[in-house]
N, C-alpha and C positions, 0 to 999 in steps of 0.2 A: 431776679438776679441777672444782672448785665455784661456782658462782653464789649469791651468798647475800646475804640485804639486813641491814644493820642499822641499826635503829632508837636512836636515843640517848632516852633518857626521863628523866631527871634528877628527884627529887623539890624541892620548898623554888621553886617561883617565884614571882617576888617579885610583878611585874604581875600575873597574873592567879592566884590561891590556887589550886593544885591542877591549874594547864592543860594537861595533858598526858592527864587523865583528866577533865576536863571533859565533860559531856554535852554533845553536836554533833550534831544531826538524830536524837537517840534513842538514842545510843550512847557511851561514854566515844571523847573525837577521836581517842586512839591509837588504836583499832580499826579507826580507816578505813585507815589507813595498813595494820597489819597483814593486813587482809583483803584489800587492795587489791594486797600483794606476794604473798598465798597464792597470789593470783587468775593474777599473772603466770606465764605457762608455763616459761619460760627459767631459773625461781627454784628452786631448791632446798629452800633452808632461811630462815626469818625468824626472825633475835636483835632480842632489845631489849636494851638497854645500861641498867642503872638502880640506882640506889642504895635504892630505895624499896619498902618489900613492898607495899603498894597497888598500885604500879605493874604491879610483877612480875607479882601475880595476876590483874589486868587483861587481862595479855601472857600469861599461859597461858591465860588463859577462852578467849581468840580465835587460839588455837592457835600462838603464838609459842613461840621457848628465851629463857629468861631468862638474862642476864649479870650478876652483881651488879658491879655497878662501886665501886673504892675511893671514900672517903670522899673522898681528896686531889683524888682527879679527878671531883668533884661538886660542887666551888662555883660563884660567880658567874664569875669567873675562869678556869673551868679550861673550853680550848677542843672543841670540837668533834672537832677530830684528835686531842686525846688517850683519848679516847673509844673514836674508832676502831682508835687502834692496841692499844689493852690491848683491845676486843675482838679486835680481829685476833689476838694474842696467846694466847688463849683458844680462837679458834674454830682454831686451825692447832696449839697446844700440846697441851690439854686433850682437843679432840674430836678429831684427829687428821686433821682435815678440809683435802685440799689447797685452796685459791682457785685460779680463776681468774681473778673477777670479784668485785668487794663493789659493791654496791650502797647507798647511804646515803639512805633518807628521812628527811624531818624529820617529826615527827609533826604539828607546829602546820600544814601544808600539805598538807589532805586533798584538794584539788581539783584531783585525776589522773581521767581517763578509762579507763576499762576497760583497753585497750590502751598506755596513755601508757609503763609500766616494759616493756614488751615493745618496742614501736619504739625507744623509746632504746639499748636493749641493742641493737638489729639497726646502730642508723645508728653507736654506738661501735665496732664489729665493722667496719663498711663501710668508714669513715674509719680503721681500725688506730690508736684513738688512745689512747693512756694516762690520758685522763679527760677528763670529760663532764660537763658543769653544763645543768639546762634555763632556759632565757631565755623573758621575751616580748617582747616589740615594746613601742618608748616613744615613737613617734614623735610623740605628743601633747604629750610634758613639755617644757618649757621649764624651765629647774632655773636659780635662782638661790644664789649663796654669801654671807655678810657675812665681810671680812677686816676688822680694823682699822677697823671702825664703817664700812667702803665695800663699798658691793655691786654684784657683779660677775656678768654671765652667764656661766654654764660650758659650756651644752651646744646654744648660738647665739648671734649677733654682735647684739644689741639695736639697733644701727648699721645693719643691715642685716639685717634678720630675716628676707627674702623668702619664699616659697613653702614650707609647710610639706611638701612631699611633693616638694621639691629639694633638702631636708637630708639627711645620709646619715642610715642609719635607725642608732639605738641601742637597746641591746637591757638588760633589769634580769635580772638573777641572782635567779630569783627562788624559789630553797634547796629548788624540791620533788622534785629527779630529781639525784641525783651518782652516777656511776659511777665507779670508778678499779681500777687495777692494783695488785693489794697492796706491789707492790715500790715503785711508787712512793710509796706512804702508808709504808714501812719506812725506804726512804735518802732522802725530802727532809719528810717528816712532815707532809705537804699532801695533800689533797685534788685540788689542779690540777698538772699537771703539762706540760709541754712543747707534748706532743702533744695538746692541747685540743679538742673539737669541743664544739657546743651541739644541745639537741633544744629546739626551739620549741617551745612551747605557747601556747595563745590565749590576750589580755590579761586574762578574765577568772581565769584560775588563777592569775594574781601574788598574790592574796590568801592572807593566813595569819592564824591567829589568838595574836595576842599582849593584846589587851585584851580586855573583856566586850562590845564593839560590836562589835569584828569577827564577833564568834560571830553575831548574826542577819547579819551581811553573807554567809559562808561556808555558812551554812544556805540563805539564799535561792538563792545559787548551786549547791546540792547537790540541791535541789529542781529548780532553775529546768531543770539539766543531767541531771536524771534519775537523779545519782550516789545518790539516797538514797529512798526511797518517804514518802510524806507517813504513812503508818500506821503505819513504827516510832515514831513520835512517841509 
């Protein structure tokens, strides 16, 4: 029974041309991801899911298996879980590999720590939970909505705002650690399921890169956190 991560890497995105193999601290950004699951002990094996030979080659330079994913489940539209479950399909059909554990990072969310995919796997294990999203701390946002040209607060009483550290704390999903139980990615076709726990990470790893400014924001902090040496540059 296997622990195995995969990667979804999709070619054709639209925001930023090519982001997925984007240079990030000296490196195409998938790689961090990949090198970052090699790194984990608990991990077996790392797929990348991808429609794209670019991609693919990327994901074997840095010692991934490649998955080619259908065309159908490659557009704007086609989600995440579908992803997962045709590679699930693959890695349990094809390579004949039992799961125990899948592992899902996102590639655009390279700002894990060394040990960040190894404690999540331990506290999902500790908690017996059938899946696992990493969170940070929001207790700074104050989040407003517009409904029908009136705007309302969501996530405090504007009427009564009192003491920021008397509000219960909220927490953002913030897409860089999912673990789950292949059975439950097969009969409810999600990601989260029932028995949910979260692995916290510090406010600065909410960040990912989806435009061309985040890329120096996620570099400084890859710097700033030691995840990357200033001389692959």
């Amino acid at each position: 029974m296997h622990t195995v991560v995969v990667i979804p890497a999709r070619g054709g995105s639209k925001g930023l041309k090519d982001k997925n193999i984007y240079p990030v601290a000296g490196k195409p950004l998938l790689a961090w991801s990949i090198m970052q699951a090699r790194a984990a002990k608990q991990v077996e094996q790392v797929f990348v899911s991808t429609n794209d030979d670019t991609i693919a080659g990327v994901a074997r330079e840095y010692g991934a298996e490649v998955i080619i994913r259908p065309e159908e489940l490659s557009g704007d539209k086609a989600t995440s879980e579908s992803a997962l479950l045709h590679a699930l399909g693959v890695i349990e059909g094809d390579c004949g590999i039992r799961l125990r554990r899948m592992v899902f990072l996102q590639a655009t969310s390279p700002l894990r720590k060394p040990d960040d995919i190894d404690l999540a796997l331990n506290q999902f294990e500790r908690d017996r939970a059938d899946s696992l999203i990493s969170v940070t701390k929001a207790d700074d946002l104050t989040l407003w909505e517009c409904r029908n040209k009136l705007w309302k607060s969501v996530n405090f009483d504007y009427r009564n705002r009192g003491m920021r550290q008397d509000r219960p704390s909220q927490f953002i999903e913030n897409g860089s650690i999912y673990i789950l139980n292949p059975d439950l990615l097969r009969t409810l076709g999600n990601r989260i399921g029932e028995k949910l726990t979260v692995y916290e990470m510090d406010f600065w790893q909410t960040w990912e890169v989806d435009t061309i400014d985040e890329i120096d924001l996620v570099e400084f902090y890859m710097f700033k956190k030691n995840l990357a040496k200033k001389s692959a540059v």
